[in-house]
GUVEX-830322 format. One line per 3 residues: number of its first residue (from 1); their letters; for each residue x, y, z of C-alpha. Coordinates in Angstrom, 3 decimals. Layout:
N
NUM) A) X Y Z; ...
//
This chain:
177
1) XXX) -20.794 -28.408 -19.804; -21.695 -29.320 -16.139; -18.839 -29.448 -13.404
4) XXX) -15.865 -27.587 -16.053; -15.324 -23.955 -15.338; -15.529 -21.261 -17.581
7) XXX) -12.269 -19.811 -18.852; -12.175 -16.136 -20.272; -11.666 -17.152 -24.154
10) XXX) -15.207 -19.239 -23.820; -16.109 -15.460 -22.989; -14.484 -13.923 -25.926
13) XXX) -16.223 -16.245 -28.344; -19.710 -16.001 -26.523; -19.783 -12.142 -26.616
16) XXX) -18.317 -11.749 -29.768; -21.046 -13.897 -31.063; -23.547 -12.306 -29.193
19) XXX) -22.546 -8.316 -30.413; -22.839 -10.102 -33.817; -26.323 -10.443 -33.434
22) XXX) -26.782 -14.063 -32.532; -29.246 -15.628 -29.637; -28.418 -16.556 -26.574
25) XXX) -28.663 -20.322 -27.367; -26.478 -19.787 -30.707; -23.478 -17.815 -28.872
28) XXX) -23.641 -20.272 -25.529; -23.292 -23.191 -28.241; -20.854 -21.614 -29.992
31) XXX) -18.893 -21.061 -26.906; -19.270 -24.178 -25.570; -21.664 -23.192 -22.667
34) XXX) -24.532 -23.947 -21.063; -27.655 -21.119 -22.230; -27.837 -20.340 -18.443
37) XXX) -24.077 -19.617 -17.909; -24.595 -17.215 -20.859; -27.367 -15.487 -19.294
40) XXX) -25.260 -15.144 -16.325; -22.190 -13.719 -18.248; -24.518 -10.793 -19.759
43) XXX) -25.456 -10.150 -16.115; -21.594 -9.803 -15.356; -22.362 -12.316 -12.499
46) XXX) -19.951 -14.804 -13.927; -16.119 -13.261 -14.684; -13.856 -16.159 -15.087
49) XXX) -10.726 -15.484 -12.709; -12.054 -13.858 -10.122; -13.471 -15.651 -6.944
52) XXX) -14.798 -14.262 -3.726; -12.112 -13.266 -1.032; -12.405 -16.015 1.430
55) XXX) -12.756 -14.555 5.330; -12.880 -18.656 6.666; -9.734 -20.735 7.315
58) XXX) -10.150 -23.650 4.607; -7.402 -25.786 6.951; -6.870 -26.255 10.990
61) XXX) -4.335 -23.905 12.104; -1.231 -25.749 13.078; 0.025 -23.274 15.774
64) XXX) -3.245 -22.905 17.759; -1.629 -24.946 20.159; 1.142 -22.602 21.100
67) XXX) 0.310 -19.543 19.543; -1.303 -17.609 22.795; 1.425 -19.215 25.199
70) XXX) 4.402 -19.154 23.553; 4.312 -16.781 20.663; 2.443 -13.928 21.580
73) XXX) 4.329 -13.514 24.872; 7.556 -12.963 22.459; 5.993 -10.818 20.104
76) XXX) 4.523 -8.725 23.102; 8.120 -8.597 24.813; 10.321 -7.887 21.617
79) XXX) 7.624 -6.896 18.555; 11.117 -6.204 16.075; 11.435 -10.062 16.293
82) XXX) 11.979 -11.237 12.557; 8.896 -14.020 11.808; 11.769 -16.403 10.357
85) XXX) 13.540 -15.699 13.798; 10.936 -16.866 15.944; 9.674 -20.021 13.830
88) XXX) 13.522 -21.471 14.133; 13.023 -21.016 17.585; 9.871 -22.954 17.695
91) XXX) 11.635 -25.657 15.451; 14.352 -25.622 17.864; 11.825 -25.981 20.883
94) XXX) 9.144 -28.502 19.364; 11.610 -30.456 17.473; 10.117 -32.619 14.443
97) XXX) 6.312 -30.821 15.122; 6.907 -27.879 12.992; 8.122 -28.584 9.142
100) XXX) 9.901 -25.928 6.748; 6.639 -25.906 4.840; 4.725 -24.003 7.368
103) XXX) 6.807 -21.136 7.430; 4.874 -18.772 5.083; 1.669 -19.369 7.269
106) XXX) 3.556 -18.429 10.312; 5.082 -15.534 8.514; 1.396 -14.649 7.449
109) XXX) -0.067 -14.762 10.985; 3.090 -12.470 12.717; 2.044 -10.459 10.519
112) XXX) -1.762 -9.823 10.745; -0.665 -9.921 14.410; 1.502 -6.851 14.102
115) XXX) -0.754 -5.406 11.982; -3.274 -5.635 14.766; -1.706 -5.322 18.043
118) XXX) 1.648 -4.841 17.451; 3.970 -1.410 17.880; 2.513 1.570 15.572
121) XXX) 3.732 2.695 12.975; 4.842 6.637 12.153; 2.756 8.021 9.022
124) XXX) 3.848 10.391 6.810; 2.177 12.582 4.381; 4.105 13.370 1.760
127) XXX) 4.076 17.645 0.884; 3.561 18.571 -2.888; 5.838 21.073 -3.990
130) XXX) 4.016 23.072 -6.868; 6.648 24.915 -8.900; 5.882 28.898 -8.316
133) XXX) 3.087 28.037 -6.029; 4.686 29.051 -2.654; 7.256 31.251 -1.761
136) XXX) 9.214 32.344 1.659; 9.491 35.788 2.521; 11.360 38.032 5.916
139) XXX) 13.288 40.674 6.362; 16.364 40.930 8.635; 18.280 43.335 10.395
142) XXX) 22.208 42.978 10.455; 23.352 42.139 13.564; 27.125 43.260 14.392
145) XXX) 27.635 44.973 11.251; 27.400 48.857 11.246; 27.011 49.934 7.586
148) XXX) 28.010 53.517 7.026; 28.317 55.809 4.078; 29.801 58.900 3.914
151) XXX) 30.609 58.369 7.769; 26.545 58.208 8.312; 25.197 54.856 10.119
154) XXX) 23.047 53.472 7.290; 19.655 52.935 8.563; 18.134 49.460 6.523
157) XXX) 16.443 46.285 6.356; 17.269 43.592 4.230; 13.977 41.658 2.159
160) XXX) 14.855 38.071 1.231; 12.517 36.066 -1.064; 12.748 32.342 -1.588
163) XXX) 10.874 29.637 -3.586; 10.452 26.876 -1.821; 9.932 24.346 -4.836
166) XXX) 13.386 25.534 -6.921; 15.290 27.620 -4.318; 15.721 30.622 -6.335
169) XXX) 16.188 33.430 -4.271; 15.684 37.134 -4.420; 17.372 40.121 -2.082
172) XXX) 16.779 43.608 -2.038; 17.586 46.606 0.392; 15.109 48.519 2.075
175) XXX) 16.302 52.173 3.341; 14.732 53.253 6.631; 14.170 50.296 8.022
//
């Protein structure tokens, strides 16, 4: 049918008709489509649902007016300005211009703005600790601490050994040093 879209259970019925066997004209009838759209669903050019990304504004842009004079000077000034913070102000400012209901667009465009030219952000890479896989490993000399037996300085080192994943660690003394 001209002019109705396509909704995914007219799918459903047109390729379960058509893995049954059934022409093209038989399954697009049984569906309720048009021979053509069918054609175009086996092609996978037609998926109900999904629609092109649009890149154009569909509507004027109802801060245009006051976006590079007023705005942008705030945002450059104090970027950690809330969006919600500034658009009162602009309510308070252009009183009557500026209506509740175009407060998610102005939220949306503070945004792409900090996105773009706004303060940058720190990025973190998160480390992977693989159980086992890596391990710390030094050996230290007492400071201060004169270890003697039999009235004999004890020459030693001491060998620590940590994993870094669970912790569990490992000491052992080393004579000579």
């Amino acid at each position: 049918m001209s002019g109705k879209p396509i909704n995914s259970e007219q799918v459903k019925v047109y390729m379960k008709t058509r893995n049954e066997d059934k022409t093209q004209v038989t399954a697009a009838a049984m569906a309720g489509i048009s021979e053509r759209s069918g054609r175009r669903i086996e092609k996978a050019d037609l998926q109900p649902g999904r629609s092109r990304k649009r890149y154009w504004r569909t509507r004027i842009d109802p801060f245009a007016n006051i976006w590079e004079s007023e705005i942008i000077p705030l945002l450059d000034k104090t970027p950690g300005l809330a969006p919600v913070t500034l658009f009162e102000k602009i309510q308070k400012d252009h009183p009557g211009e500026y209506m509740d209901s175009k407060l998610r667009t102005f939220q949306r465009r503070v945004s792409e703005w900090k996105a773009l030219y706004g303060p940058e952000r720190e990025v973190m890479f998160r480390q992977e600790q693989i159980v086992g896989r890596m391990g710390l490993s030094d050996f230290t000399k007492l400071k201060r601490v004169t270890i003697t037996i039999k009235g004999q300085p004890f020459t030693h080192l001491l060998y620590h050994f940590r994993l870094a994943c669970s912790g569990w660690c490992s000491a052992k003394v080393i004579h000579g040093g």
